[in-house]
N, C-alpha and C positions, 0 to 999 in steps of 0.2 A: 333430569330427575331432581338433582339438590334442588335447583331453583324454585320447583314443584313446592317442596317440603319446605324450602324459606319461605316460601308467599303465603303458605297456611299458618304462618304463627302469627301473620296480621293481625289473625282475627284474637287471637289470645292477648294482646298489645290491646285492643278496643275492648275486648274482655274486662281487662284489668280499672277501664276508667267506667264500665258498667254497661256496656252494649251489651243484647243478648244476642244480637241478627235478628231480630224477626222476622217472620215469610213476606218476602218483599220489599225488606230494607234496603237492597241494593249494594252491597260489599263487594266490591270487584275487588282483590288483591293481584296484582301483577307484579312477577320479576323478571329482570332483565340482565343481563351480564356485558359490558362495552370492553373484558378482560382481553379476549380473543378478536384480535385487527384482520382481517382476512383481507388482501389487495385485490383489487378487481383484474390488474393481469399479475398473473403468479407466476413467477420467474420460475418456479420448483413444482417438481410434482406433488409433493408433501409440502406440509407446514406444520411444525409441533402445536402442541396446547397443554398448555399446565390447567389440569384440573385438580381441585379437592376431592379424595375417595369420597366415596358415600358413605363409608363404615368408617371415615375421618371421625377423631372425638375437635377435631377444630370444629367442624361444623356445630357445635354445639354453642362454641363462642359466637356466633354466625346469628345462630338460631336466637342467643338472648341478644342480642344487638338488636335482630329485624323485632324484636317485642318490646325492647324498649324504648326503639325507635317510633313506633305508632303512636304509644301508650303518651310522649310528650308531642306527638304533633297532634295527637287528637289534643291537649290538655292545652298546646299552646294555641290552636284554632279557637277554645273557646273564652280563654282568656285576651285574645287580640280582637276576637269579633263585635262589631259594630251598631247600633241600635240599627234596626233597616225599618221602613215602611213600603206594603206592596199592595195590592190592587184593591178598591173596596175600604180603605182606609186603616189594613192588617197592620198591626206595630208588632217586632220583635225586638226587642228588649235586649239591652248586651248586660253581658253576664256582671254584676256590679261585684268589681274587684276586689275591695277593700273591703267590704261586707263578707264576701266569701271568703277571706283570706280569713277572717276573724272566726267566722266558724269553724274555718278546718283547725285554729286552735286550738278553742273551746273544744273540741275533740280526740286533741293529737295529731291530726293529720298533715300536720304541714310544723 
């Protein structure tokens, strides 16, 4: 169930650089956890596992990490992406850096 509630603050992380999801955007959020090793022959009938409570307030540190985390991999996707050309003669345009840098300025934002 945490991992549940981590995967949904994705969308708050895309939120924050201005997605709304629209019907049909396509947002898949998945989490995964590699914490717990489970061996394929178990020597023991048991095996511990250290989990965080649900009602942990860690989780909340958790919680702003997985939002911060999106919020610069969306932001560094569009600052590293690349002019492309695709079928029909379509150009998209990479986001021109120094030009945008100057306006988040000119507004505070950077």
């Amino acid at each position: 169930m945490s991992l549940q509630r981590l995967a949904r603050r994705a969308g708050l992380g895309l939120a924050r650089t201005g997605s709304t999801a629209h019907n049909g955007s396509g947002e898949i959020f998945l989490a995964f956890s590699t914490g717990v090793r489970i061996p394929r022959q178990l020597a023991e009938i048991e095996i511990q596992i250290r989990l965080v409570p649900e009602s942990s307030q860690a989780l909340n540190v958790l919680f702003d990490a997985t939002v911060e985390a999106t919020e610069e991999a969306v932001v560094n996707a569009l600052f590293r992406a690349t002019t492309v050309s695709g079928i029909d003669g379509h150009i998209l345009h990479a986001l021109p850096v120094e030009r945008t840098q100057d306006i988040l300025r000119k507004y505070g934002r950077l």
